[in-house]
PDB file of N, CA, C and O in Angstrom:
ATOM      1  N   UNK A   1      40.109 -44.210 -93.575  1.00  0.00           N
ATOM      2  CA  UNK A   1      40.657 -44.418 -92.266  1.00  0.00           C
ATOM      3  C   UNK A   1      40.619 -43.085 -91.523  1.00  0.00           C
ATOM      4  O   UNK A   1      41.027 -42.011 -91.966  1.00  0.00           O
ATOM      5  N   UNK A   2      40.084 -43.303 -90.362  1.00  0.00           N
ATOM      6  CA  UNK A   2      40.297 -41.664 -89.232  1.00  0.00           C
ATOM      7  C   UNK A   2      40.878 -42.130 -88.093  1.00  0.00           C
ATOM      8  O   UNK A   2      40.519 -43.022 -87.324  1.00  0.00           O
ATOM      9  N   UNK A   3      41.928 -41.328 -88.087  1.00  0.00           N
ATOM     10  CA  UNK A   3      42.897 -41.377 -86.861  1.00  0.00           C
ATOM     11  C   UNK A   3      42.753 -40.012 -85.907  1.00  0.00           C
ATOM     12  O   UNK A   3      43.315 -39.041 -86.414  1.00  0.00           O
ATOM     13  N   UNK A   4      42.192 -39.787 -84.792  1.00  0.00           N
ATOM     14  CA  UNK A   4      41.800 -38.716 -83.734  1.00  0.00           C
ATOM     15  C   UNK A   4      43.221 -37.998 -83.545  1.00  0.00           C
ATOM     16  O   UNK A   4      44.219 -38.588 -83.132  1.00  0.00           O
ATOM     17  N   UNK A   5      43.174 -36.541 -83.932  1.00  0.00           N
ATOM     18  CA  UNK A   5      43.920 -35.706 -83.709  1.00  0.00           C
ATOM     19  C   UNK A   5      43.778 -35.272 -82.229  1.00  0.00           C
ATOM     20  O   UNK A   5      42.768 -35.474 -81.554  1.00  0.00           O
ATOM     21  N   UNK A   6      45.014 -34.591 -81.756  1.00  0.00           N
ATOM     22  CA  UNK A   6      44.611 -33.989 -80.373  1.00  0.00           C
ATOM     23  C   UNK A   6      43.324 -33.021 -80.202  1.00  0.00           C
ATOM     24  O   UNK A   6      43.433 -32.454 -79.115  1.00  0.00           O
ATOM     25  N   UNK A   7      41.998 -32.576 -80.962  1.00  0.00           N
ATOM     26  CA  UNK A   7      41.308 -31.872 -81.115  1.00  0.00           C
ATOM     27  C   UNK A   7      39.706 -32.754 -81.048  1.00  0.00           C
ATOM     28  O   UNK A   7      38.524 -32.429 -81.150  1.00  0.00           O
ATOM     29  N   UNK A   8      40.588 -34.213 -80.785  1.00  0.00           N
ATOM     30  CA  UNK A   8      39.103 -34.960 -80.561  1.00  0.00           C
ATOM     31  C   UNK A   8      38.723 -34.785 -79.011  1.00  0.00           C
ATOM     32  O   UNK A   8      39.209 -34.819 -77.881  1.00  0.00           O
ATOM     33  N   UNK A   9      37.270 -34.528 -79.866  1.00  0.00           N
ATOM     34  CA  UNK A   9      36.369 -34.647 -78.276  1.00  0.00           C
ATOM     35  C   UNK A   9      35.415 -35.458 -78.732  1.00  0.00           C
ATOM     36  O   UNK A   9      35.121 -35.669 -79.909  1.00  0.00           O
ATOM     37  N   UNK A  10      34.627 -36.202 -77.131  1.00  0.00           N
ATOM     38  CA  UNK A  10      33.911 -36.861 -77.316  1.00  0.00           C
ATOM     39  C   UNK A  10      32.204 -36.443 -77.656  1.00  0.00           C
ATOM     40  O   UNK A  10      31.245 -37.208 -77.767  1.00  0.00           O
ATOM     41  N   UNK A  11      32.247 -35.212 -77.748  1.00  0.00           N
ATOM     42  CA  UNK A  11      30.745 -34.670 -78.565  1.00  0.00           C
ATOM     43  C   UNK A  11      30.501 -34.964 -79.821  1.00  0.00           C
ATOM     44  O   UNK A  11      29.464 -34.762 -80.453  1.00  0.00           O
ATOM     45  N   UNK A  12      31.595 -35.501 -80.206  1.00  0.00           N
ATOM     46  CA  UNK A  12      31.596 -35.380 -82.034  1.00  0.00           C
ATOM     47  C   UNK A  12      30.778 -36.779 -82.216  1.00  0.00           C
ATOM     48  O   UNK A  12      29.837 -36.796 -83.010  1.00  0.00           O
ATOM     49  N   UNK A  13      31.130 -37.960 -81.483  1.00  0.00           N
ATOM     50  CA  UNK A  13      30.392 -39.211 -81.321  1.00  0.00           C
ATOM     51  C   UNK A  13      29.413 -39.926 -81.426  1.00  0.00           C
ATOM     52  O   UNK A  13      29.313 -41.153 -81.405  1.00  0.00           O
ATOM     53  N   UNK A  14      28.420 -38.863 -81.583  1.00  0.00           N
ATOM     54  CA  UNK A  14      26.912 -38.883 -81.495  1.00  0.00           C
ATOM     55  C   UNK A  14      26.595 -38.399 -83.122  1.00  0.00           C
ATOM     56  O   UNK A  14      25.803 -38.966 -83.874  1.00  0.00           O
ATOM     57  N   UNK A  15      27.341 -37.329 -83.415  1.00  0.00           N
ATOM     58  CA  UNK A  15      27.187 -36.579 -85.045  1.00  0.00           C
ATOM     59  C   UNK A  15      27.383 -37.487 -85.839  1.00  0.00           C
ATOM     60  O   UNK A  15      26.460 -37.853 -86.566  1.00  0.00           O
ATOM     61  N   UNK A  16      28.975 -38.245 -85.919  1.00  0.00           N
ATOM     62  CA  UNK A  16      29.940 -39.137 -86.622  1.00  0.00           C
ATOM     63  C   UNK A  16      28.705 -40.420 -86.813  1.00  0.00           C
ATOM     64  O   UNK A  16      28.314 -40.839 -87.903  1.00  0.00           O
ATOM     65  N   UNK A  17      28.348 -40.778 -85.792  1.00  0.00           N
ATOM     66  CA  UNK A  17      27.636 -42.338 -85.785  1.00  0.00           C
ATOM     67  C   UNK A  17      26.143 -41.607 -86.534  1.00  0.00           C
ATOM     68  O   UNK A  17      25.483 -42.489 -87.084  1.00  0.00           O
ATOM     69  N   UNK A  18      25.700 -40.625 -86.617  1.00  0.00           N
ATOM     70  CA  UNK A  18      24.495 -40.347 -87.040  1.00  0.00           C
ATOM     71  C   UNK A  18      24.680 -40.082 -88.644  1.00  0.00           C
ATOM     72  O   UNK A  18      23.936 -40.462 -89.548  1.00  0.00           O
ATOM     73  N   UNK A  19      25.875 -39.327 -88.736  1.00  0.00           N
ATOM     74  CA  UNK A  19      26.431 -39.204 -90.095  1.00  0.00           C
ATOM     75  C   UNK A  19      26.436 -40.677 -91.238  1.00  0.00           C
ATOM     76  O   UNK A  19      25.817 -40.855 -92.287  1.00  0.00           O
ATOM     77  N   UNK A  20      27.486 -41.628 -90.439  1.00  0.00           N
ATOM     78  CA  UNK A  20      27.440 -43.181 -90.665  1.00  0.00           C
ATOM     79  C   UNK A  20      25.665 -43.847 -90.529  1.00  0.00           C
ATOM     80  O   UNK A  20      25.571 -44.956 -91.055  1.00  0.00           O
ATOM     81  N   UNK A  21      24.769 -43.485 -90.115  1.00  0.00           N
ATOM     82  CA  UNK A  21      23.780 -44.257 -90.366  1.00  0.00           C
ATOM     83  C   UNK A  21      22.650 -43.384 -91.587  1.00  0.00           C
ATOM     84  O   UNK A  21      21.534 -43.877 -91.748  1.00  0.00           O
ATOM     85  N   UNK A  22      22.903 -42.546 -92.112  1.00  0.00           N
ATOM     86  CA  UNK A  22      22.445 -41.541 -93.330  1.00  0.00           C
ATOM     87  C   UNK A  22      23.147 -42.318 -94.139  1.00  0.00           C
ATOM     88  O   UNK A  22      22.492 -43.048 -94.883  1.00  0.00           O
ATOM     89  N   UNK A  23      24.317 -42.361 -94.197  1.00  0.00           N
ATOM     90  CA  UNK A  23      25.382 -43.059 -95.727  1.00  0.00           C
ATOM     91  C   UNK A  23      24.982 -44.478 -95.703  1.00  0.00           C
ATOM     92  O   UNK A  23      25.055 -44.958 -96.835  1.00  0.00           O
ATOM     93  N   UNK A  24      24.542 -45.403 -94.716  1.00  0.00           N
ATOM     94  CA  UNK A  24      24.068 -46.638 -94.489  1.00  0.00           C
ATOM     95  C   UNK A  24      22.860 -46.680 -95.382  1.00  0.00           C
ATOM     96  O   UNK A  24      22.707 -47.358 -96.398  1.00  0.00           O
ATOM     97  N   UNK A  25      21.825 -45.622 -94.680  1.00  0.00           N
ATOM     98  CA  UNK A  25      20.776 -46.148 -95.739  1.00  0.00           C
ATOM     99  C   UNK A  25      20.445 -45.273 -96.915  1.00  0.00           C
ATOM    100  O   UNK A  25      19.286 -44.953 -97.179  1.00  0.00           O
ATOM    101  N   UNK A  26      21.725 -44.808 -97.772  1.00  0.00           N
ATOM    102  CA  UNK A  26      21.989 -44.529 -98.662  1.00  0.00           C
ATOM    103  C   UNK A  26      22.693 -45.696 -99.088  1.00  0.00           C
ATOM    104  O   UNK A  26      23.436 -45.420-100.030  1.00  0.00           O
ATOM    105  N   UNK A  27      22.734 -46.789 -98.779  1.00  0.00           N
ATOM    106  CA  UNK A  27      23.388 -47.599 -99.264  1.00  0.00           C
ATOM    107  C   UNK A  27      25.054 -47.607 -99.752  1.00  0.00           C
ATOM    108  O   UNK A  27      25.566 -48.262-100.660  1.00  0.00           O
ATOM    109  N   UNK A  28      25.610 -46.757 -98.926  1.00  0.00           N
ATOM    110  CA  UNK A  28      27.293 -46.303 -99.626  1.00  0.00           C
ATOM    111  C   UNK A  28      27.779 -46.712 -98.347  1.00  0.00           C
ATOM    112  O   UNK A  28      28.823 -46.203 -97.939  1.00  0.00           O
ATOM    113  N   UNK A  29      27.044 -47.741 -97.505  1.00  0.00           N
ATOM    114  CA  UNK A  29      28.028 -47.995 -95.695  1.00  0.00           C
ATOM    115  C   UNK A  29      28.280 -49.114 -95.893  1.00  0.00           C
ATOM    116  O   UNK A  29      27.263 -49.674 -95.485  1.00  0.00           O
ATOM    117  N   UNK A  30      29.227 -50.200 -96.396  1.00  0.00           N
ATOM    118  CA  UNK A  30      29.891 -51.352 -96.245  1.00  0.00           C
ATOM    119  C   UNK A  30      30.037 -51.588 -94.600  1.00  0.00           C
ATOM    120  O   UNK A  30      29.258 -52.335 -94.008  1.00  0.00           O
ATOM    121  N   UNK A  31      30.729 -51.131 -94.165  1.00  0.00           N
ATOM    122  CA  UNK A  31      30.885 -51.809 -92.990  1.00  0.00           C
ATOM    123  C   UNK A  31      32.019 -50.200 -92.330  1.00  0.00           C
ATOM    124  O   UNK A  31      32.677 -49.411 -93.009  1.00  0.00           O
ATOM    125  N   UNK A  32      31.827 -50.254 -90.855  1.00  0.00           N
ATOM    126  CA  UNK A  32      32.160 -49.452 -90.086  1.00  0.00           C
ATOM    127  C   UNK A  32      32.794 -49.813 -88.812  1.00  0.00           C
ATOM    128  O   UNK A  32      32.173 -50.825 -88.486  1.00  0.00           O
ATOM    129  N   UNK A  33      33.716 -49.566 -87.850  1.00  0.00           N
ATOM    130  CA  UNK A  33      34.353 -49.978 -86.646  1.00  0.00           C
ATOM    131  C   UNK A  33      35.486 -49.057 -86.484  1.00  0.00           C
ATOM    132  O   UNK A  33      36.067 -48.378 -87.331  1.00  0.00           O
ATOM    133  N   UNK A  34      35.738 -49.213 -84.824  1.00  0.00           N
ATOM    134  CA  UNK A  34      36.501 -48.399 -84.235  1.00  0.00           C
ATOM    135  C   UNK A  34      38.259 -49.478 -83.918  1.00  0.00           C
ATOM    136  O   UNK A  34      38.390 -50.702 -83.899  1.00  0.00           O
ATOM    137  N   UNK A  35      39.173 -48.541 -83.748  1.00  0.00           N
ATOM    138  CA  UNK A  35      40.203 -49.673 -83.507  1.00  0.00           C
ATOM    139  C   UNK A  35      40.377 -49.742 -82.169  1.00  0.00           C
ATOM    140  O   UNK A  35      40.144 -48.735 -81.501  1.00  0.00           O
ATOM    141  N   UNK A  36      40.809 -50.921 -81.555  1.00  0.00           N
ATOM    142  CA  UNK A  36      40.489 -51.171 -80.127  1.00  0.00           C
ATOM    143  C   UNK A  36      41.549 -50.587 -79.706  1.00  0.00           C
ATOM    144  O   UNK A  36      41.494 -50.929 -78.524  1.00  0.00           O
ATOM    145  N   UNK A  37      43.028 -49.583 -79.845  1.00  0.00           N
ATOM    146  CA  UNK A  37      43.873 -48.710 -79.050  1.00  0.00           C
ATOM    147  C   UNK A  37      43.161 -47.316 -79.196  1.00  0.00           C
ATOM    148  O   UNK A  37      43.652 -46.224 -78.909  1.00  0.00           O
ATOM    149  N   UNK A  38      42.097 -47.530 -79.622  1.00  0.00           N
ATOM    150  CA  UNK A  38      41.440 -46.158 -79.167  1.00  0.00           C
ATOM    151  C   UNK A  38      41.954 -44.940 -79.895  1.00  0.00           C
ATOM    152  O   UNK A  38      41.658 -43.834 -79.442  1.00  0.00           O
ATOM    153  N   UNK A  39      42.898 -45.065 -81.277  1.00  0.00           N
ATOM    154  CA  UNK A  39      43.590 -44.112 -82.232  1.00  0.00           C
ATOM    155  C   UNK A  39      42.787 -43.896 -83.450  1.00  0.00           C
ATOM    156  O   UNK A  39      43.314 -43.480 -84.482  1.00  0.00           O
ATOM    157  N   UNK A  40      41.523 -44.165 -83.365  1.00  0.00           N
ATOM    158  CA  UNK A  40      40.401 -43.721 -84.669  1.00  0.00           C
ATOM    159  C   UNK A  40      39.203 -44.977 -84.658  1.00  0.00           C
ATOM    160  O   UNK A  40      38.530 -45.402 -83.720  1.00  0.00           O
ATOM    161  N   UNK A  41      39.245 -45.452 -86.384  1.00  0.00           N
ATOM    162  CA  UNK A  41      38.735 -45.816 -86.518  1.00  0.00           C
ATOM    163  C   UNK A  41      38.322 -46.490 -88.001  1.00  0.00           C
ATOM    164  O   UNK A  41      37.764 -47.284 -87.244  1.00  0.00           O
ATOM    165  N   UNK A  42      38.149 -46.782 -88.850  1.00  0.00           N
ATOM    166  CA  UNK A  42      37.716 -46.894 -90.427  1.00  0.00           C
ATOM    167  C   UNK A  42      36.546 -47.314 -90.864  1.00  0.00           C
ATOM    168  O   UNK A  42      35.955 -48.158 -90.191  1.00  0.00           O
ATOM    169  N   UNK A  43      35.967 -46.822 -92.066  1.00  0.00           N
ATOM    170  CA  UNK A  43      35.038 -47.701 -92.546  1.00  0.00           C
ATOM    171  C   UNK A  43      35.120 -47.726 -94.181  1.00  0.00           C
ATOM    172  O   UNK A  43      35.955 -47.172 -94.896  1.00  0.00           O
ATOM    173  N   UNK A  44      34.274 -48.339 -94.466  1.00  0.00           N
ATOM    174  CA  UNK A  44      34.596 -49.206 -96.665  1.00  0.00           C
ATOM    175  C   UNK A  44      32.759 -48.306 -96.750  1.00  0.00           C
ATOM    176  O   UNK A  44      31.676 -48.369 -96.168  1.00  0.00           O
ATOM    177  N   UNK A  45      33.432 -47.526 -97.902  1.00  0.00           N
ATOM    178  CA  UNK A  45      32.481 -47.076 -98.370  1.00  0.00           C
ATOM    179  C   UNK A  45      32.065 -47.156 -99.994  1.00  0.00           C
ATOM    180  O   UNK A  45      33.075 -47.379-100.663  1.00  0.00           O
ATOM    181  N   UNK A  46      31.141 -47.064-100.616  1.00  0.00           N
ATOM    182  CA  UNK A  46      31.057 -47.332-101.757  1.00  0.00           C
ATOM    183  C   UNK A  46      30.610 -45.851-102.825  1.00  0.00           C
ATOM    184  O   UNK A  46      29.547 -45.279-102.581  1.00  0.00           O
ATOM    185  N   UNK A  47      31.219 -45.510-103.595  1.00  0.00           N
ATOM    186  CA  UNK A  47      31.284 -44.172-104.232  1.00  0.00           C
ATOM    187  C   UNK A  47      31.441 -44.147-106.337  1.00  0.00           C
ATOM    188  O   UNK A  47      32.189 -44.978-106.851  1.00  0.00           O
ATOM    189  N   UNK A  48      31.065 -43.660-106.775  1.00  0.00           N
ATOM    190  CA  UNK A  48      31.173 -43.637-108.260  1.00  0.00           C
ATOM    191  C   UNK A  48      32.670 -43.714-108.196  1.00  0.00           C
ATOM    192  O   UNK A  48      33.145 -44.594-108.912  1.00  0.00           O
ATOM    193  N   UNK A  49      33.591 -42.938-107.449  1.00  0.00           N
ATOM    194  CA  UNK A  49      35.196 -42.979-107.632  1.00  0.00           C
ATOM    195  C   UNK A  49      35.572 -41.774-106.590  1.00  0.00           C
ATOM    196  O   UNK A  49      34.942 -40.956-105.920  1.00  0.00           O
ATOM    197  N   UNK A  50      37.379 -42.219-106.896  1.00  0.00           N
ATOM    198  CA  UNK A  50      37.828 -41.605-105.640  1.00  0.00           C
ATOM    199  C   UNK A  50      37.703 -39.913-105.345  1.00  0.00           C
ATOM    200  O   UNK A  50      38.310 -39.314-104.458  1.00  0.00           O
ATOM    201  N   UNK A  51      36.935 -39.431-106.141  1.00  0.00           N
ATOM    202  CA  UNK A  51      36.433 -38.072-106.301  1.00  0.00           C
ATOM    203  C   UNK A  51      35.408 -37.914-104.992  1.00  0.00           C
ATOM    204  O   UNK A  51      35.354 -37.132-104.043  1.00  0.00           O
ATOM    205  N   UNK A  52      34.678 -38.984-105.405  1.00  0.00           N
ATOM    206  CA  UNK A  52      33.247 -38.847-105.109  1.00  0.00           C
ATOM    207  C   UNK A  52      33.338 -39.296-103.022  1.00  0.00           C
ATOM    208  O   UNK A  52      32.712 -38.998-102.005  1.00  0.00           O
ATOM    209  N   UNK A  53      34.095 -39.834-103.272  1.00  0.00           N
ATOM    210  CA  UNK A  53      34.409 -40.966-101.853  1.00  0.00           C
ATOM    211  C   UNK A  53      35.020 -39.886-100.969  1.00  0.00           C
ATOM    212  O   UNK A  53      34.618 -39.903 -99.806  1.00  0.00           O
ATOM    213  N   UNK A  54      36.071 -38.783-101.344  1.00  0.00           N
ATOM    214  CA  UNK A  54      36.352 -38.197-100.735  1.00  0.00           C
ATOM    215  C   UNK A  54      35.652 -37.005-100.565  1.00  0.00           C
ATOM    216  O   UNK A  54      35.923 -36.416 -99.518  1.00  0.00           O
ATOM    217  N   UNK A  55      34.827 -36.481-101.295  1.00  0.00           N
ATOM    218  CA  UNK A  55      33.556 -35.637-101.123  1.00  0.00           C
ATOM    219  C   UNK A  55      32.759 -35.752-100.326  1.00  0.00           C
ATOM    220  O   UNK A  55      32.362 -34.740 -99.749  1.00  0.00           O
ATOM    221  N   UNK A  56      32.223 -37.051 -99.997  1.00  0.00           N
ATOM    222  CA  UNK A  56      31.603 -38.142 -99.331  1.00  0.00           C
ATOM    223  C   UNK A  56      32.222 -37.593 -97.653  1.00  0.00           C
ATOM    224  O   UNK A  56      31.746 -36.747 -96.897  1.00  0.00           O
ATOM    225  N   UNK A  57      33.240 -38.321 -97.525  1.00  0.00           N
ATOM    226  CA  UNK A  57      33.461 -38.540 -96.420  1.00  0.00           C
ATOM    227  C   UNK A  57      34.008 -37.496 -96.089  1.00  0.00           C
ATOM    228  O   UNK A  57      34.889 -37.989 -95.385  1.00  0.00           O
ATOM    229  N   UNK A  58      34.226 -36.148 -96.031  1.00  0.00           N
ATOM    230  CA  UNK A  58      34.559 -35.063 -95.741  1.00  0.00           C
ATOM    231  C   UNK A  58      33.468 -34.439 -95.552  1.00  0.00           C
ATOM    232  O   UNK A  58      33.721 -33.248 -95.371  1.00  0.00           O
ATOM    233  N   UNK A  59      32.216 -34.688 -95.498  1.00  0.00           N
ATOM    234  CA  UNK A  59      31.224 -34.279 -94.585  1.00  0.00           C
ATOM    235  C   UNK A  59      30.956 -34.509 -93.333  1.00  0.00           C
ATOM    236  O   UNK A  59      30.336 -33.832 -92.513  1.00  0.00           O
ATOM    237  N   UNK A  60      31.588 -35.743 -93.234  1.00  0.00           N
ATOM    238  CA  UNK A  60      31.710 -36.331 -91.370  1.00  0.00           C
ATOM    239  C   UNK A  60      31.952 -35.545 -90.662  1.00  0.00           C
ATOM    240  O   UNK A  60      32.849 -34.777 -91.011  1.00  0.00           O
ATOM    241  N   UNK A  61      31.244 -35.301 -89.208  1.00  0.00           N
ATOM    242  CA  UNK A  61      31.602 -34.249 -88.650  1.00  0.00           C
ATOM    243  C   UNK A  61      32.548 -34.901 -88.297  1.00  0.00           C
ATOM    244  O   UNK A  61      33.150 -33.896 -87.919  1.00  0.00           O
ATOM    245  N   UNK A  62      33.499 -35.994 -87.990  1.00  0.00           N
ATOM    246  CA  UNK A  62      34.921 -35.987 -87.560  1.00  0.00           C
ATOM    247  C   UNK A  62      35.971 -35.677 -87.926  1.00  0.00           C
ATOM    248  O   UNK A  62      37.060 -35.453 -87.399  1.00  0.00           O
ATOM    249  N   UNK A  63      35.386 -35.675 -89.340  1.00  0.00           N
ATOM    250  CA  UNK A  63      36.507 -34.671 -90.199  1.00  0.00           C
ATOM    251  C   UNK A  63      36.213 -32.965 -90.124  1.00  0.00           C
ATOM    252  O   UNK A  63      37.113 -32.147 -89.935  1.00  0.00           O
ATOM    253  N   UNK A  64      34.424 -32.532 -90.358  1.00  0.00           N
ATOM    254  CA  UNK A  64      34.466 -31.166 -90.169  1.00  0.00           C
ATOM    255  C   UNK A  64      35.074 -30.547 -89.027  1.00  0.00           C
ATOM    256  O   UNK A  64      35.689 -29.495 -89.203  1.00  0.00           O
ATOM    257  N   UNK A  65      34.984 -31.086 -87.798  1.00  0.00           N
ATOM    258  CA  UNK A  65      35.306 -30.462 -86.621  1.00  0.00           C
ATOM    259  C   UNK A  65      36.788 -31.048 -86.402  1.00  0.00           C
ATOM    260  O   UNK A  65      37.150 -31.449 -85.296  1.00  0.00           O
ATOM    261  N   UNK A  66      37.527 -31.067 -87.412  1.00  0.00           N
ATOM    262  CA  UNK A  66      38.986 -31.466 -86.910  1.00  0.00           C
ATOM    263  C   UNK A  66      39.266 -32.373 -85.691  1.00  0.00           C
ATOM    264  O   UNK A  66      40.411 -32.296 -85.245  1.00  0.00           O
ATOM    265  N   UNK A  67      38.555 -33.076 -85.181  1.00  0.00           N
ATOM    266  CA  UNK A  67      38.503 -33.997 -84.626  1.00  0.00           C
ATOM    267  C   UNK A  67      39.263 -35.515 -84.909  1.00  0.00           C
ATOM    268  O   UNK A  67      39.604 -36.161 -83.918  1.00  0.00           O
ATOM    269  N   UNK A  68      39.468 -35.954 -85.999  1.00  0.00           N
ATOM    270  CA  UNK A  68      40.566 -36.686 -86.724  1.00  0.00           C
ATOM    271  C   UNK A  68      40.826 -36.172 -88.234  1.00  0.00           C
ATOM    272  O   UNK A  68      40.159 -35.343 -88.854  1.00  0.00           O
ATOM    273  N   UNK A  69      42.037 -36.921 -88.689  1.00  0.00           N
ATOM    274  CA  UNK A  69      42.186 -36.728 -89.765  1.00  0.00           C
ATOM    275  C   UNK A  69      41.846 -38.249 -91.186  1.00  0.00           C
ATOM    276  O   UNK A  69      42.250 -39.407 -91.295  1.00  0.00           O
ATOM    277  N   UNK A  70      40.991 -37.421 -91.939  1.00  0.00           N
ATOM    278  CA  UNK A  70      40.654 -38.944 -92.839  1.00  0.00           C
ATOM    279  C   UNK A  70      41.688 -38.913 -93.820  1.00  0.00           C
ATOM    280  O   UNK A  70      42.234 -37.871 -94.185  1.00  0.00           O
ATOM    281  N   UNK A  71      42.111 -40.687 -94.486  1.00  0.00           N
ATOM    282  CA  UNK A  71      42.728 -40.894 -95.442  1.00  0.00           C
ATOM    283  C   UNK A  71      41.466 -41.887 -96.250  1.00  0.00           C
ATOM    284  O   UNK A  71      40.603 -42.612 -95.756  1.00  0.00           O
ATOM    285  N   UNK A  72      41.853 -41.500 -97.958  1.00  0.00           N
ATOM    286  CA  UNK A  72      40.899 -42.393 -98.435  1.00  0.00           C
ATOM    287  C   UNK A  72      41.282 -43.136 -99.131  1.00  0.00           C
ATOM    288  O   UNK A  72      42.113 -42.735 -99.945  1.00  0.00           O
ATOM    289  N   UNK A  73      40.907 -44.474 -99.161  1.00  0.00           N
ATOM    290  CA  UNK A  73      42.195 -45.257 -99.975  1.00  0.00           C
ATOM    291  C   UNK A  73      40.757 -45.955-101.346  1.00  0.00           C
ATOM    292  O   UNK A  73      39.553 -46.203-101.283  1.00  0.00           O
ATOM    293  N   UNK A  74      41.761 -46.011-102.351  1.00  0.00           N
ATOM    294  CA  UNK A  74      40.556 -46.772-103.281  1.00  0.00           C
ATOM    295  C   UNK A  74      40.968 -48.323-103.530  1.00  0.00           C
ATOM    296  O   UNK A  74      41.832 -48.994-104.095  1.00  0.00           O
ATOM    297  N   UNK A  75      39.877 -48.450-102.798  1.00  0.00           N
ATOM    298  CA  UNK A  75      40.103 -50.208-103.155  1.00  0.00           C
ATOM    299  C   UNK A  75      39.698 -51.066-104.343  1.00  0.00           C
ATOM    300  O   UNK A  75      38.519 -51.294-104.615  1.00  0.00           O
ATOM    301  N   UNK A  76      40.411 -51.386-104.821  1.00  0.00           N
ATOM    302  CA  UNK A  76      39.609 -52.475-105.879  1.00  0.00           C
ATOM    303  C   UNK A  76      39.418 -54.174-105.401  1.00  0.00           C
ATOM    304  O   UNK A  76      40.189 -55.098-105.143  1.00  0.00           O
ATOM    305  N   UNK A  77      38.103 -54.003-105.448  1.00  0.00           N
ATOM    306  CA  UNK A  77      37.691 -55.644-105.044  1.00  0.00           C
ATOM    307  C   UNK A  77      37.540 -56.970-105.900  1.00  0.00           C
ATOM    308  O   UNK A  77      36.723 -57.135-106.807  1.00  0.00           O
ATOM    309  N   UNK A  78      38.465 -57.872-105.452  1.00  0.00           N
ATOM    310  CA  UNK A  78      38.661 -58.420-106.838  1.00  0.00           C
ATOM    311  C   UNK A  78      38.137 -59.980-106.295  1.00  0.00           C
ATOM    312  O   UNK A  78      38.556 -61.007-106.830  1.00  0.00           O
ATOM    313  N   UNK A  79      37.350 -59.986-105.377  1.00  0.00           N
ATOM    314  CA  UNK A  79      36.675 -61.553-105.753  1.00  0.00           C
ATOM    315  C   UNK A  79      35.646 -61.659-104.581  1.00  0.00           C
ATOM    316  O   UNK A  79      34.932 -62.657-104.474  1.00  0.00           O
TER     317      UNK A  79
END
């Protein structure tokens, strides 16, 4: 989950979505979307474990450029 800190700008927008289509066809992009009050955003990613997931997604430039802050949650999918 990324929620936009006061440090978001809208340059990062173009990086973030380019970032998300590299992990896509790496096959680790489940699915991606923004929340409609305009306070971030989330996406389901797929990773060996929660090591790896947060390694992962701390390359985003929305996270490098302090632009939001990510949480990573590990899901287990059970059907």
């Amino acid at each position: 989950m990324a929620m936009r800190t006061p440090r978001f700008d809208d340059s990062v927008i173009v990086p973030h979505r380019d970032w998300l289509a590299g992990v896509r066809e790496r096959g680790q992009l489940v699915e991606s979307g923004k929340f409609t009050d305009g306070s971030g955003g989330a996406y389901v990613i797929t990773a060996e474990n929660l090591a790896a997931a947060q390694d992962l997604v701390h390359t985003d430039p929305i996270h490098t450029t302090g632009a939001s802050e990510l949480t990573v949650h590990e899901w287990e999918i059970t059907g």
